[in-house]
MITORSE-890796 format. One record per residue (C-alpha): x, y, z. Coordinates in nm, 2 decimals. Each point is the difference from the previous one (the first is absolute). Layout:
N
{X X	Y Y	Z Z}
...
This chain:
220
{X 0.80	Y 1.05	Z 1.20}
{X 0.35	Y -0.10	Z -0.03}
{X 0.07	Y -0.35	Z 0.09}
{X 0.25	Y -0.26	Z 0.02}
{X -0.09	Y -0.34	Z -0.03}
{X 0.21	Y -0.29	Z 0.14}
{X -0.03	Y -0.37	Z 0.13}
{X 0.20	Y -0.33	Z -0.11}
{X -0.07	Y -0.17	Z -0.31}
{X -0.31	Y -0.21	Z -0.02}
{X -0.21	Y 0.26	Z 0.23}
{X -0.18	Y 0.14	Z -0.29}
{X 0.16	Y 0.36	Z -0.01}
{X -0.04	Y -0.01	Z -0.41}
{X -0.37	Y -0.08	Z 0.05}
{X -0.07	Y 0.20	Z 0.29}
{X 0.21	Y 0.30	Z -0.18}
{X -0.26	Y 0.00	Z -0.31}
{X -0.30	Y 0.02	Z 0.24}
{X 0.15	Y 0.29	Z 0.22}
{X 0.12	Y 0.16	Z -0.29}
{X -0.34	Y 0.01	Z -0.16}
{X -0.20	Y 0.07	Z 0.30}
{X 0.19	Y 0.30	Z 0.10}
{X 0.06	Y 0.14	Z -0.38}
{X 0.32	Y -0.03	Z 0.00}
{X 0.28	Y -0.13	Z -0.21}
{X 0.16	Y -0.38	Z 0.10}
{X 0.40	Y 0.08	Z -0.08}
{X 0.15	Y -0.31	Z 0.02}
{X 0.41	Y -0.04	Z -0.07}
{X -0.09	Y -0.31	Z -0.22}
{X -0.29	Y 0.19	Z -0.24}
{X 0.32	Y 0.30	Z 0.00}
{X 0.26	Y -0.24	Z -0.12}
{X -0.21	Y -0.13	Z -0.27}
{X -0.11	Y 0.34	Z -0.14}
{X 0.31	Y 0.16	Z 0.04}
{X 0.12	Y -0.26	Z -0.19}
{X -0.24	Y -0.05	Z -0.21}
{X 0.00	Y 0.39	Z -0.10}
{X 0.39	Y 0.01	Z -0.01}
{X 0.06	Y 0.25	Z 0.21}
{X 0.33	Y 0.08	Z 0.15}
{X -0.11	Y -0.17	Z 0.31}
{X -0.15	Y -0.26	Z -0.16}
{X 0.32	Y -0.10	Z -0.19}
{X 0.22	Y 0.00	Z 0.30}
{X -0.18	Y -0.19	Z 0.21}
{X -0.01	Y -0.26	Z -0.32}
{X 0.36	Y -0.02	Z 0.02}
{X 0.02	Y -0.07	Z 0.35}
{X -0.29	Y -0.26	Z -0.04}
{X 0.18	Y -0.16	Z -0.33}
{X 0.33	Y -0.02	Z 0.20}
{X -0.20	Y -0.21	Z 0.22}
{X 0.06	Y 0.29	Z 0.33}
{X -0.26	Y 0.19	Z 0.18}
{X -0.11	Y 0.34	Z -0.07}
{X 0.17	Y 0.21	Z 0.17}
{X -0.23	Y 0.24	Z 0.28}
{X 0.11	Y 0.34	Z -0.17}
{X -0.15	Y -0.17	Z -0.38}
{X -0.30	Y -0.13	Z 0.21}
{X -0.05	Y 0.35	Z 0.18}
{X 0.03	Y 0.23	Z -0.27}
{X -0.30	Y -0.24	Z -0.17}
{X -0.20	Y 0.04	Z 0.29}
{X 0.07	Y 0.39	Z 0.05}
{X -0.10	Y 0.03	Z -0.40}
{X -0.33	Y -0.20	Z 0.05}
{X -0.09	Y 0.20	Z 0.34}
{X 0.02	Y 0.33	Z -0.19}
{X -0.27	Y -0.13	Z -0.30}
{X -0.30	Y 0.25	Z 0.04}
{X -0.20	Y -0.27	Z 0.07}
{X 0.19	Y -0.08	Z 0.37}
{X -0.05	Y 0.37	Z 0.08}
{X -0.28	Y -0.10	Z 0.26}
{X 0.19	Y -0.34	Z 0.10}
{X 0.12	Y -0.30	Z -0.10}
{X 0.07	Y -0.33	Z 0.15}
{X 0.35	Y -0.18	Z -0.02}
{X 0.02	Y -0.37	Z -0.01}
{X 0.37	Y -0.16	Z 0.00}
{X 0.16	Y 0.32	Z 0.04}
{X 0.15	Y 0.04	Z 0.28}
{X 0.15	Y -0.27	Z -0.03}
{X 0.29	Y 0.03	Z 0.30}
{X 0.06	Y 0.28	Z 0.25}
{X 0.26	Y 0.19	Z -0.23}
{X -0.31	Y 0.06	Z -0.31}
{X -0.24	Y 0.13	Z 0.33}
{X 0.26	Y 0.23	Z 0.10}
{X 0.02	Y 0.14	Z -0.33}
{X -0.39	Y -0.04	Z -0.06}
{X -0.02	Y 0.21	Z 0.29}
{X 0.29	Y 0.24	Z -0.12}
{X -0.20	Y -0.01	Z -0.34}
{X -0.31	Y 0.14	Z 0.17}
{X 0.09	Y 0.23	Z 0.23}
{X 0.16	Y 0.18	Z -0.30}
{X -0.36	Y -0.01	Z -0.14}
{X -0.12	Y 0.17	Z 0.31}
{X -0.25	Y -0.34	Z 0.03}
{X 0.04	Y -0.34	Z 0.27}
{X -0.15	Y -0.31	Z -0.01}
{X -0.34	Y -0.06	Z 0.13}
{X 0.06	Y -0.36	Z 0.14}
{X 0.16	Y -0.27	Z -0.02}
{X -0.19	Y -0.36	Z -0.04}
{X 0.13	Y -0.30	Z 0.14}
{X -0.14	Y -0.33	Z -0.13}
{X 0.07	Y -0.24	Z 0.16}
{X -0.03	Y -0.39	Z 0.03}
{X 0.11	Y -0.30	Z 0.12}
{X 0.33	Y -0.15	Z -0.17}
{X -0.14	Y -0.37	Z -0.04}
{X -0.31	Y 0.16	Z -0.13}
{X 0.22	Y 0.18	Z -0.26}
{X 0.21	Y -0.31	Z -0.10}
{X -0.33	Y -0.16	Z -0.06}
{X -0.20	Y 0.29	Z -0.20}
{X 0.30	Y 0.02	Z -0.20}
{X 0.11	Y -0.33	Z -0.03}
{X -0.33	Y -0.16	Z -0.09}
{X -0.10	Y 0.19	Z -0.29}
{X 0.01	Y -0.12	Z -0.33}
{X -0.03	Y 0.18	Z -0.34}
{X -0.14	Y -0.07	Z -0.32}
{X 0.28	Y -0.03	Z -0.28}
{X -0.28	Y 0.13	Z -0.27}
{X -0.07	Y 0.31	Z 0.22}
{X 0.17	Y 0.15	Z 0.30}
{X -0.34	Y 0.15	Z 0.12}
{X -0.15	Y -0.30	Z 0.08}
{X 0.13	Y -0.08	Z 0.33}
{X -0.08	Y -0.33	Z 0.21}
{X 0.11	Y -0.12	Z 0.37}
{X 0.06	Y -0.32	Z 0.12}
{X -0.21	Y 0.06	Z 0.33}
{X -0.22	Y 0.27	Z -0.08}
{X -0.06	Y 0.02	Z -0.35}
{X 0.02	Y -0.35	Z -0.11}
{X -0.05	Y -0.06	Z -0.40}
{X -0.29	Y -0.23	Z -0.04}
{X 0.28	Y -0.24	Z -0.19}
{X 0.34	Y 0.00	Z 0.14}
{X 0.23	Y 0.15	Z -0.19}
{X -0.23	Y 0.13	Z -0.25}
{X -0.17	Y 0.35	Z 0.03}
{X -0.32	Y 0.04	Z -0.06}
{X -0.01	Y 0.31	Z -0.17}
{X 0.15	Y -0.12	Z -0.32}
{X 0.11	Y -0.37	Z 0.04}
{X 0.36	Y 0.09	Z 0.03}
{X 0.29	Y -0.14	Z 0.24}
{X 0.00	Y 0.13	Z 0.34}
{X 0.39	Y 0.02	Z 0.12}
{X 0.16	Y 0.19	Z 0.30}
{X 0.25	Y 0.24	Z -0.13}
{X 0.40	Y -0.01	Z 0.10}
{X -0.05	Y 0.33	Z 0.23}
{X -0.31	Y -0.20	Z 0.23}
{X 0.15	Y -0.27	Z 0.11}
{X 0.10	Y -0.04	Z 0.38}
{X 0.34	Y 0.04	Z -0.01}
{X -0.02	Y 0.30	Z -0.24}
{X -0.30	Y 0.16	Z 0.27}
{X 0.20	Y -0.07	Z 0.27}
{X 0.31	Y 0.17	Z -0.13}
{X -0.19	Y 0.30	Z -0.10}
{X -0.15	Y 0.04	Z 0.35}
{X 0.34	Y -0.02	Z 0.07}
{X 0.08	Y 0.29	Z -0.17}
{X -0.27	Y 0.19	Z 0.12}
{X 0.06	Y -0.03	Z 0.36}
{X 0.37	Y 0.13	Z -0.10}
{X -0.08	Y 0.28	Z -0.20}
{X -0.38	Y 0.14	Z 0.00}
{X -0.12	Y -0.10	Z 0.34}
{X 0.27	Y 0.21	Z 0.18}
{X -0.24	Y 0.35	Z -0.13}
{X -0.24	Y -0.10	Z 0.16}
{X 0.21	Y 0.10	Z 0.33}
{X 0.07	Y 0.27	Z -0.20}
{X -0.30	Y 0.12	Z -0.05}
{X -0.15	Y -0.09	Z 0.36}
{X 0.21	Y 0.30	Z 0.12}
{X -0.15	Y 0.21	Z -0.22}
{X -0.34	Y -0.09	Z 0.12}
{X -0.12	Y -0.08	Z -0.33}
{X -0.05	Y -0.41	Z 0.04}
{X -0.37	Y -0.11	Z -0.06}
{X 0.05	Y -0.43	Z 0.06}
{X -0.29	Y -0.19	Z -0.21}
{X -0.06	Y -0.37	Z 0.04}
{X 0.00	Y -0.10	Z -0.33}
{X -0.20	Y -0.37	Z 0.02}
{X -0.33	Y -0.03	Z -0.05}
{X -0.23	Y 0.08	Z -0.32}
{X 0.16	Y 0.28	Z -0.22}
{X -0.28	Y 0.24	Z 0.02}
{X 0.01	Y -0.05	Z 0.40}
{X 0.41	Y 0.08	Z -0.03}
{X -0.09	Y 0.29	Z -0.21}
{X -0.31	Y 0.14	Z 0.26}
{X 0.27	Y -0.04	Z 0.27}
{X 0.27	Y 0.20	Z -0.20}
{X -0.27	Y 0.29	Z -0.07}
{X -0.18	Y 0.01	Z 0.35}
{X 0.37	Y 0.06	Z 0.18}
{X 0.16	Y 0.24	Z -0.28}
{X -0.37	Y 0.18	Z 0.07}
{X 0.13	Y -0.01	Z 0.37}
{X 0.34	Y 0.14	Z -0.08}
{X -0.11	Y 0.25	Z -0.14}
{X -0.32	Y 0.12	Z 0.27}
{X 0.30	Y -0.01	Z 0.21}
{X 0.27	Y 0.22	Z -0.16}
């Protein structure tokens, strides 16, 4: 299948993304994991995009697309793939779509996660991360360290990063309202939105994701 994931930060599309991507064997191509080994590998891409990133400016969509058209033609997306972050606005869909009609191929569906935007300022804005290891994630309401402060993995300071505080969540749902929400109209005409609620238990977000893609696709 060839999916698009999208939802606003905080609904869990990274987590949910991973689980998809496994359960339907196929790859998670995320613009964050392509930035890092473009660059990483120094490719052309790769150091373009790290000048516009150095400079302090956003990608621009033509660096971000080409990234994504290079990953989608990997022999291991020949039987899917699933896109998390990209689109990111309704110009990159456009040219996603431009992209694979070329291909002769479409998109399978589109998944909509969505959740409450207080619920999102507080997943976000409540967690707290261990300075000796950024794996070992706590939450102020739902997965409270046993000292505060102090994780219990390792002993080391819990903090809440720069990017998770309120303000900072609140401006990046800001942004996503602006810029990615508006594909989701997008895509709606195309018939290809699938909307997941995206509280509850991960492994009951990820059952409803796989019971309405199985759907989708009965009905196509």
């Amino acid at each position: 299948m060839r999916i698009v994931l999208v939802g606003p930060p905080g609904a869990g599309k990274g987590t949910q993304a991973t689980r998809l991507a496994e359960k339907l064997r196929v790859p998670h191509i995320s613009t964050g994991d392509l930035f890092r080994a473009n660059i990483s590998r120094q490719t052309e891409l790769g150091k373009l995009a790290k000048s516009y990133m150095d400079a302090g400016n956003l990608v621009p969509d033509e660096v971000t697309i080409a990234m994504a058209k290079d990953r989608m033609e990997q022999p291991d997306a020949e039987r899917g793939f699933l896109l998390d972050g990209f689109p990111r606005n309704v110009s990159q869909a456009e040219a996603l779509d431009e992209l694979l009609t070329t291909e002769g191929i479409k998109l399978d569906a589109v998944l909509d996660l969505e959740a409450p935007e207080e619920e999102v300022v507080k997943r976000i804005a409540g967690r707290r991360i261990c300075r000796n290891d950024s794996s070992h994630v706590f939450h102020v309401t739902y997965k409270t360290a046993a000292v505060e402060g102090v994780c219990d993995l390792c002993g080391g300071e819990l903090y809440q990063r720069d990017d998770d505080s309120e303000e900072t969540v609140r401006t990046r749902l800001e942004v996503y309202h602006t810029q990615t929400e508006p594909i989701i109209d997008y895509y709606k005409a195309q018939g290809l939105v699938v909307t997941i609620e995206a509280m509850g238990p991960v492994d009951e977000v990820t059952g409803r994701a796989l019971a309405a893609l199985k759907r989708e696709g009965d009905d196509q």
